[in-house]
KEPAVEX-499660 format. One record per residue (C-alpha): x, y, z; residue number from 1. Coordinates in pm, whole numbers, padded with zeros to 5 digits. Layout:
      x      y      z drenpa
      X      Y      Z    NUM
...
END
This chain:
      x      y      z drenpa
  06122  06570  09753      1
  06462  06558  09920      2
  06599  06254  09990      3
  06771  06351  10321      4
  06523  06513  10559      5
  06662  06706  10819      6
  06730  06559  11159      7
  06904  06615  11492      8
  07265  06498  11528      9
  07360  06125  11569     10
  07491  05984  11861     11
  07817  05703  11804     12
  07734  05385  11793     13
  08047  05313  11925     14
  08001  05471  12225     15
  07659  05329  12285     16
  07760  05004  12234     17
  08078  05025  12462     18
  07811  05178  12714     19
  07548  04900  12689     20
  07763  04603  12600     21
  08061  04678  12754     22
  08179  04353  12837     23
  08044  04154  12564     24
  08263  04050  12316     25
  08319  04342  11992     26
  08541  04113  11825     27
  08663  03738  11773     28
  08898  03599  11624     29
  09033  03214  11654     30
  09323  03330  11875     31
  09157  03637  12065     32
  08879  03849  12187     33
  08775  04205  12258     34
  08521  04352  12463     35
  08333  04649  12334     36
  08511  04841  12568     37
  08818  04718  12504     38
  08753  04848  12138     39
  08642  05187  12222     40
  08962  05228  12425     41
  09231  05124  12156     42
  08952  05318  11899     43
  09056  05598  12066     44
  09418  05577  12124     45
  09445  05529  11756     46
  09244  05834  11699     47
  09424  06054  11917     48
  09723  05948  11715     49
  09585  06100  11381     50
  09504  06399  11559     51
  09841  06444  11698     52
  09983  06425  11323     53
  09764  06716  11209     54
  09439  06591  11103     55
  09149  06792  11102     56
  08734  06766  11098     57
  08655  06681  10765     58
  08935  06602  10641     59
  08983  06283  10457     60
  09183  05974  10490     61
  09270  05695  10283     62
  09302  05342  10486     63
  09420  05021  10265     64
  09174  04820  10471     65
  09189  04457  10569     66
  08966  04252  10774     67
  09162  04237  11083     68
  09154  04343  11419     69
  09418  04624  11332     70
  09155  04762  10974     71
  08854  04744  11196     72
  09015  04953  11451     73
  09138  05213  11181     74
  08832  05244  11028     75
  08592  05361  11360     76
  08911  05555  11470     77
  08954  05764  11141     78
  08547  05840  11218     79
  08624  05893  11592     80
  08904  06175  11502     81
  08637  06340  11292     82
  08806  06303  10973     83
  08621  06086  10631     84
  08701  05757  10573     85
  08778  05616  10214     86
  08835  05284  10242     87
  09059  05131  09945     88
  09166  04803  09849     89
  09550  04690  09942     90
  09574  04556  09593     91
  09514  04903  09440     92
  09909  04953  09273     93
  10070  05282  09450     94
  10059  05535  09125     95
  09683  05460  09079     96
  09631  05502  09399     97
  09794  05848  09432     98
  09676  05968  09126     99
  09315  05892  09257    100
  09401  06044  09602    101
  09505  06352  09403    102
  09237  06390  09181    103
  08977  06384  09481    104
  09192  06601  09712    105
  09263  06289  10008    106
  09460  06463  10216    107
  09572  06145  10422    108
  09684  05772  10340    109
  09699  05523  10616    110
  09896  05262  10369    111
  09841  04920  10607    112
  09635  04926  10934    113
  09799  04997  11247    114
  10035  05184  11034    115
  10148  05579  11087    116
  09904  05795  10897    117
  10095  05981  10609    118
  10015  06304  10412    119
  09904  06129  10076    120
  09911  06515  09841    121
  10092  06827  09947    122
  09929  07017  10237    123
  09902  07385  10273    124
  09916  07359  10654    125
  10169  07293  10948    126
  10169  06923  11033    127
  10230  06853  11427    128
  10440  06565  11533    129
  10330  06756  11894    130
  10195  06572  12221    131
  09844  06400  12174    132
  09592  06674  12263    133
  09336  06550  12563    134
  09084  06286  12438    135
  08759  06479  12558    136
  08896  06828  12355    137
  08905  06620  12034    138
  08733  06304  11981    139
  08418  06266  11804    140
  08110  06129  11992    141
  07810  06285  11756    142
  07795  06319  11386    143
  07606  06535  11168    144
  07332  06333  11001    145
  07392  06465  10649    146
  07743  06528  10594    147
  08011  06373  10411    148
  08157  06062  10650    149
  08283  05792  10374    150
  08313  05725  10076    151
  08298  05390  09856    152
  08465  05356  09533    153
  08291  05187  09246    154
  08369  05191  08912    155
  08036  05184  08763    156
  07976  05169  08358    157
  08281  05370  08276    158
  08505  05165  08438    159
  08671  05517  08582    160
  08670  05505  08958    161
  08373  05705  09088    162
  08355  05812  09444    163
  08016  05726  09605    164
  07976  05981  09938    165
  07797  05847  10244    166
  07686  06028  10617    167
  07672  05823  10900    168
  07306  05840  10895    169
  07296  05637  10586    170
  07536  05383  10757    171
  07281  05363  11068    172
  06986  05357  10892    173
  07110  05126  10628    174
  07165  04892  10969    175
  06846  04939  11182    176
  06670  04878  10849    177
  06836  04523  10808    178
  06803  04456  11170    179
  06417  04480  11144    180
  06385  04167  10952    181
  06701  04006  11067    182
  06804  04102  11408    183
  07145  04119  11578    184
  07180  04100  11987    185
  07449  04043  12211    186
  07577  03730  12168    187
  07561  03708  11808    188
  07851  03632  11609    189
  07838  03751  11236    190
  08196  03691  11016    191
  08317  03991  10855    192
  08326  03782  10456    193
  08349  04123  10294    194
  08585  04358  10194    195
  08529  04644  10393    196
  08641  04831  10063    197
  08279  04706  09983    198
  07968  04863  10101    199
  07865  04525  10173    200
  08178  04483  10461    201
  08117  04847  10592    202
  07742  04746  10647    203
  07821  04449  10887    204
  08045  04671  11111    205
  07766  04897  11141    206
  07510  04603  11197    207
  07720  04480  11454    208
  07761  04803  11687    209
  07394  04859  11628    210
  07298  04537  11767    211
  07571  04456  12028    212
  07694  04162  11850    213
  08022  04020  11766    214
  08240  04101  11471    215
  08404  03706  11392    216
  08786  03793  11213    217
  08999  03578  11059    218
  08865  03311  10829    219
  08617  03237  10507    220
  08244  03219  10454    221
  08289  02905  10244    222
  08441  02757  10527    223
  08208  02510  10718    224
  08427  02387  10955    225
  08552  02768  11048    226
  08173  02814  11089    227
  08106  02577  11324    228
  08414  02604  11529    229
  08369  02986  11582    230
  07984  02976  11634    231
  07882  03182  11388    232
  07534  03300  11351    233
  07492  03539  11060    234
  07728  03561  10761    235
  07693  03708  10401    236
  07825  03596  10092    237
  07826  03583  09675    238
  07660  03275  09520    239
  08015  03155  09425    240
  08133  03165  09812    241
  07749  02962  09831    242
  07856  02677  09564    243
  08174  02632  09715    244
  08008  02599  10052    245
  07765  02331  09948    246
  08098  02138  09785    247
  08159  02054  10113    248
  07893  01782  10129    249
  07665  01865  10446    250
  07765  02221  10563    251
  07510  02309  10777    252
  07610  02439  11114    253
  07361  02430  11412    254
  07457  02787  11479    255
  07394  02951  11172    256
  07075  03141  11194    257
  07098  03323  10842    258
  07292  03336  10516    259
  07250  03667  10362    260
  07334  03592  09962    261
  07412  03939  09750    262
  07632  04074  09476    263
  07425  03960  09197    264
  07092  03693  09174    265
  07175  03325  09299    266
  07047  03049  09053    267
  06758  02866  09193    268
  06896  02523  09198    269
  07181  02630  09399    270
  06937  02782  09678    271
  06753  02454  09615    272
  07050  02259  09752    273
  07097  02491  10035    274
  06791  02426  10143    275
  06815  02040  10116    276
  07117  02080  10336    277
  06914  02284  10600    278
  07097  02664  10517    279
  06867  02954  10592    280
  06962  03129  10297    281
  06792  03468  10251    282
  06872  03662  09935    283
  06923  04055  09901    284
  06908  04335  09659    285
  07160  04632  09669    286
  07407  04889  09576    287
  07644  05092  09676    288
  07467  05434  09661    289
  07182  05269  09903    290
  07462  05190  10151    291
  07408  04793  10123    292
  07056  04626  10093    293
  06725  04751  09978    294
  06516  04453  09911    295
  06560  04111  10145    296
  06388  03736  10091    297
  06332  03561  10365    298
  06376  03163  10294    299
  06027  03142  10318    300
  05753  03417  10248    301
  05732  03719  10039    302
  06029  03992  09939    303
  06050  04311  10153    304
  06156  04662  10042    305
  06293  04730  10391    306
  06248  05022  10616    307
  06445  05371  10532    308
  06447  05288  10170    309
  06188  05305  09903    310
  06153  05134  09567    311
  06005  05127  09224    312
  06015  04988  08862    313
  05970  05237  08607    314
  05777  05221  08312    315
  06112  04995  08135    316
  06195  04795  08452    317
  06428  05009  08568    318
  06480  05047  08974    319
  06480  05360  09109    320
  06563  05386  09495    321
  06553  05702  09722    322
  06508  05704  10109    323
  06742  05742  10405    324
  06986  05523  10343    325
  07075  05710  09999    326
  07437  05841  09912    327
  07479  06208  09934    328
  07607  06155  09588    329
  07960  06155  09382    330
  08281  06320  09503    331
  08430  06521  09201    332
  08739  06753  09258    333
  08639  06816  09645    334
  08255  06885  09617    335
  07928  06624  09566    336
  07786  06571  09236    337
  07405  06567  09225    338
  07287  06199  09144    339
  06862  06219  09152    340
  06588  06356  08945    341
  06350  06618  09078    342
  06211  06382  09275    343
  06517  06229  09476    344
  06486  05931  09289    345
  06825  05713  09215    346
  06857  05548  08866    347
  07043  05242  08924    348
  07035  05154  08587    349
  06952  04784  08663    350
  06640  04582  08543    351
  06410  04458  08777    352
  06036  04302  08824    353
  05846  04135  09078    354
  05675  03812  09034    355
  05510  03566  09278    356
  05589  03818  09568    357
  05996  03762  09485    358
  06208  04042  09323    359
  06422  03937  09064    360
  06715  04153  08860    361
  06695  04082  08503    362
  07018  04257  08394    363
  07198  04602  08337    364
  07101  04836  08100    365
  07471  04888  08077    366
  07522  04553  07953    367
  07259  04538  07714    368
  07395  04524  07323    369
  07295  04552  06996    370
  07352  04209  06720    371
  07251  04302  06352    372
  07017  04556  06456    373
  06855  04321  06784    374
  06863  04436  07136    375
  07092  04153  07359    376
  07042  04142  07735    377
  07316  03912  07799    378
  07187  03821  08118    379
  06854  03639  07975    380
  07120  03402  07838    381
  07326  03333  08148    382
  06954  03243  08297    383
  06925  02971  08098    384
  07270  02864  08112    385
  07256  02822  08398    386
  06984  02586  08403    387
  07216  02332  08242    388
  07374  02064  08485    389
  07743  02102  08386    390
  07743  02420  08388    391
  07841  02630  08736    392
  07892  02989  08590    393
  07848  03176  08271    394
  07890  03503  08142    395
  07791  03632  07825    396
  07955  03963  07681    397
  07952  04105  07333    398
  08280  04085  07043    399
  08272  04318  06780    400
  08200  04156  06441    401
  08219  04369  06069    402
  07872  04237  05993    403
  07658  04230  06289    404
  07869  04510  06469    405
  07855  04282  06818    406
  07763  03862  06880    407
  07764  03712  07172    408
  08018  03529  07367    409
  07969  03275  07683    410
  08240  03268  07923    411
  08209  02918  08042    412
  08277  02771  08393    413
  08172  02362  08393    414
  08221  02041  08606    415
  08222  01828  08300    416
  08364  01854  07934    417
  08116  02009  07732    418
  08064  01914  07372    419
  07982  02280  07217    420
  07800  02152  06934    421
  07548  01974  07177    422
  07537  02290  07418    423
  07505  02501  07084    424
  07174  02336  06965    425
  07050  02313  07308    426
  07040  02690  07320    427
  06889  02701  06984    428
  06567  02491  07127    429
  06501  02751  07395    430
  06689  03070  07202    431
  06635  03329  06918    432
  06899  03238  06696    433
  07061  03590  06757    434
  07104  03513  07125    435
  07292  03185  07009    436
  07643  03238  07144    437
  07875  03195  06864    438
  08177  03090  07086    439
  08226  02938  07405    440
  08528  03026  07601    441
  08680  02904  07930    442
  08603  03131  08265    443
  08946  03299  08315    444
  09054  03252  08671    445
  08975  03548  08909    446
  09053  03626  09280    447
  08791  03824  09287    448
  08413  03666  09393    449
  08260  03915  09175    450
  08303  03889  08755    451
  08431  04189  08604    452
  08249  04222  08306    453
  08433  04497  08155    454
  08798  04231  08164    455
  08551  03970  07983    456
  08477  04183  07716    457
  08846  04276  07674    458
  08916  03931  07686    459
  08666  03822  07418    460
  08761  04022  07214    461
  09102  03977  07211    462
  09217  03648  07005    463
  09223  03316  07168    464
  09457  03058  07121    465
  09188  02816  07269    466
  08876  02866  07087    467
  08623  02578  07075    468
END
C-alpha cells in the first residue's frame, strides 16, 4: 500500500485565505495587527526578494525561525518563491549549522527573519542581484501534493540530526484533520507557543490559514494574564508550560475554548487540577514524521485516531502510523530515504495501548535498558513517581555499573525536601527491587520544555559532587 496516493495539485492556503478572509485579522500581536491580506502582500514582497537573489524551484533554504511577525512571514514566503523550507533553531551554533547545511546540500540560509537570504554552500550557478522579476511570472500559488516542501529536524535515537521531509499535502491534511474535532473560524485567536522549528509550531500556522483564524505573536502559553488580555481561544502546550499555568492560582480565561497538551503524556493529577480550575484541556498523540497529531482526547469522551491518519499497536505495543499526513521520509545527501515496511506502515518505535477508550504511551523502546540481565522501561518508574505529592518531574535514565552493566537513576524535580531513604522504600512497596533507583539526583535546569534524555544520561553518568 502506498502511503501517498496520488492526487491533483494543491491550491495555497495562503491565497485562499487572503481571498475569503481578507480583512480579518492573520496576525496579532499586543502592539499590532495584520489582515490576511495584508500578509499575502508583504508574503510576497519578501518572496520576490529571494527570487531576485537567485533562488530557484526546489531549492532549499535554511530560515533561523522565531515566532514573530518577521519568521512567520519568511516561512510562507520561502514556500511562496517555490523553494523548501528547513526551519532551524537560532540557538543552533554557526559551524554546526553549516556543517549540517553542507551535509544535506541547503543551498540557502536566511540567518534572522527579515534578514537578506545568503548562499549557505558554494553554488554552481550565477547568483542575480538583478531587478525583482514580475510577481505573476514567479510566485507560487499551487503545490504538488507529494513533493519535497519542508523539512523538520529531529534527532531521534542517535542523537545525529536526521532530516524528516514533508509536502504540503501532509501540512494540509495534518490541519483539516485537527480541525474536524477542534475547529478554527474567523475570529479565532490561537498563540503561536511553539517553536516553529517544531512540527508542533509549523502545524498551528497551517491550522490557522486553513480555518481563517488569527495567529496571536508575542507572549507565553503559561501566561494567564497574556491569555486573557489577547483573547485567546486555542493554544497548545507541554505539561510543564500546564503546571506552571495552574501555579498561577485560578487561570482560567473565559475565552479559552481548548488547551491542546502534547510532547509527551501529562500526569493525571495535573489534568485533574485543570479541570478543577475550569481548563478544557484535551491531550494529543504525535510525531514529527505524522506532521503533528495523530490521536486527540477530548476532556470528556473517548480518544480519536483522527482523519488522514491511521493507527495500530503491534503485536509488542508498538505504534505504527501511515496515512496522509505521513513524511515522505529522511533527507540523506540530497535524496529521501525510505522509512515504511511493505505496507507503508511507520515504526515510531514508541509503546502504546488503549484502555478505557483513552490512549496512553508507555515509553520508548529506545529508552528501554537492561539491569543484571532485567528489561527496564524507565518510564513505568516515572509513572509512579509521579504519583508522589512532592514530586513535579522525574526522569529515570540508566548509569553503567561493572556488575549489573546499567541501574537506574531518577532525575528529581520536587516542591519539598525529600528524604531519599523514605522515597527509596516507598518505591520498594510498589517496585521490583531492580526498578529501585539507586540514586536520586537534582533535575538540571533546562530552557528547553522538553527533557533531553540523551544530556541526562551523560549527566548521570558523569560524577556528582551532590549525590544524595
Amino acid at each position: 500500500m502506498s502511503p501517498h496516493p496520488p492526487c491533483a495539485d494543491m491550491p495555497c492556503l495562503l491565497q485562499k485565505a487572503g481571498r475569503r478572509h481578507a480583512e480579518e485579522p492573520a496576525i496579532i500581536t499586543p502592539e499590532d495587527s495584520l489582515s490576511f491580506a495584508e500578509l499575502e502582500a508583504r508574503v510576497d514582497q519578501r518572496a520576490i526578494t529571494f527570487l531576485a537573489r537567485g533562488v530557484q524551484a526546489g531549492d532549499w533554504i535554511a530560515l533561523r525561525t522565531r515566532a514573530t511577525v518577521a519568521g512567520v512571514i519568511d516561512l510562507l514566503a520561502v514556500l511562496r518563491s517555490g523553494a523548501c523550507l528547513l526551519p532551524v533553531n537560532p540557538a543552533i551554533p554557526e559551524t554546526p549549522l553549516g556543517t549540517l547545511l553542507q551535509e544535506q546540500g541547503i543551498r540557502w540560509l536566511v540567518r534572522e527573519p527579515g534578514r537578506p537570504l545568503q548562499p549557505s554552500v558554494r553554488i554552481d550557478r550565477d547568483v542575480t542581484t538583478s531587478a525583482p522579476p514580475p510577481a505573476a511570472m514567479a510566485l507560487r500559488h499551487r503545490f504538488q501534493a507529494h513533493t519535497p516542501c519542508t523539512g523538520i529536524l529531529t534527532s531521534g535515537s542517535t542523537g545525529r540530526p536526521k532530516l524528516a521531509v514533508h509536502s504540503y499535502a501532509n501540512h494540509v491534511l495534518s490541519a483539516a484533520g485537527s480541525a474536524a474535532l477542534i475547529p478554527l473560524w474567523p475570529g479565532d485567536r490561537y498563540l503561536l507557543s511553539l517553536p516553529t522549528y517544531h512540527v508542533g509550531g509549523l502545524a498551528i500556522v497551517f491550522r490557522c490559514l486553513l480555518g481563517g483564524a488569527a495567529l496571536v505573536l508575542d507572549g507565553r502559553a503559561e501566561n494567564a494574564g497574556f491569555l486573557l488580555h489577547m483573547g485567546v481561544t486555542h493554544v497548545s502546550m507541554v505539561e510543564t508550560q500546564l503546571h506552571r499555568l495552574l501555579k498561577q492560582g485560578n487561570p482560567a480565561s473565559s475565552t479559552l475554548r481548548c488547551l491542546l497538551l502534547g510532547g509527551g503524556p501529562v500526569r493525571a493529577s495535573l489534568l485533574e487540577q485543570a479541570r478543577r480550575q475550569g481548563l478544557p484541556c484535551w491531550t494529543s498523540y504525535g510525531l514529527t514524521e505524522m506532521s503533528s497529531q495523530v490521536i486527540a482526547q477530548p476532556p470528556e469522551g473517548p480518544a480519536r485516531i483522527l482523519p488522514h491518519r491511521e493507527c495500530r499497536l503491534d503485536a509488542d505495543g508498538e505504534i505504527l502510523v501511515r496515512g496522509g499526513t505521513l513524511f515522505l521520509g529522511y533527507r540523506d545527501s540530497g535524496g529521501i530515504l525510505p522509512s515504511t515496511d511493505g505496507e507503508g506502515w511507520f515504526h515510531t518505535r514508541d509503546l502504546g495501548r488503549w484502555e478505557d477508550g483513552r490512549f496512553q504511551v508507555v515509553g520508548r523502546l529506545d529508552n528501554q535498558f537492561i539491569s543484571g540481565g532485567e528489561n527496564i522501561q524507565p518510564e513505568a518508574i516515572e509513572h509512579l513517581l509521579h504519583t508522589h505529592p512532592d514530586i513535579l518531574r522525574a526522569v529515570v535514565v540508566p548509569r553503567q555499573d561493572a556488575e549489573f552493566g546499567h541501574r537506574p537513576v531518577a532525575f528529581i524535580q520536587s516542591n519539598a525536601e525529600l528524604d531519599d531513604h523514605a522515597l527509596r522504600t516507598w518505591l520498594r512497596e510498589q517496585l521490583k527491587p531492580f526498578m529501585v533507583p539507586t540514586t536520586f539526583l537534582p533535575m538540571p535546569p533546562t530552557g528547553d520544555l522538553k527533557i533531553q534524555r540523551r544530556e541526562l544520561i551523560r549527566l548521570a553518568n558523569t560524577p556528582h559532587p551532590r549525590e544524595r
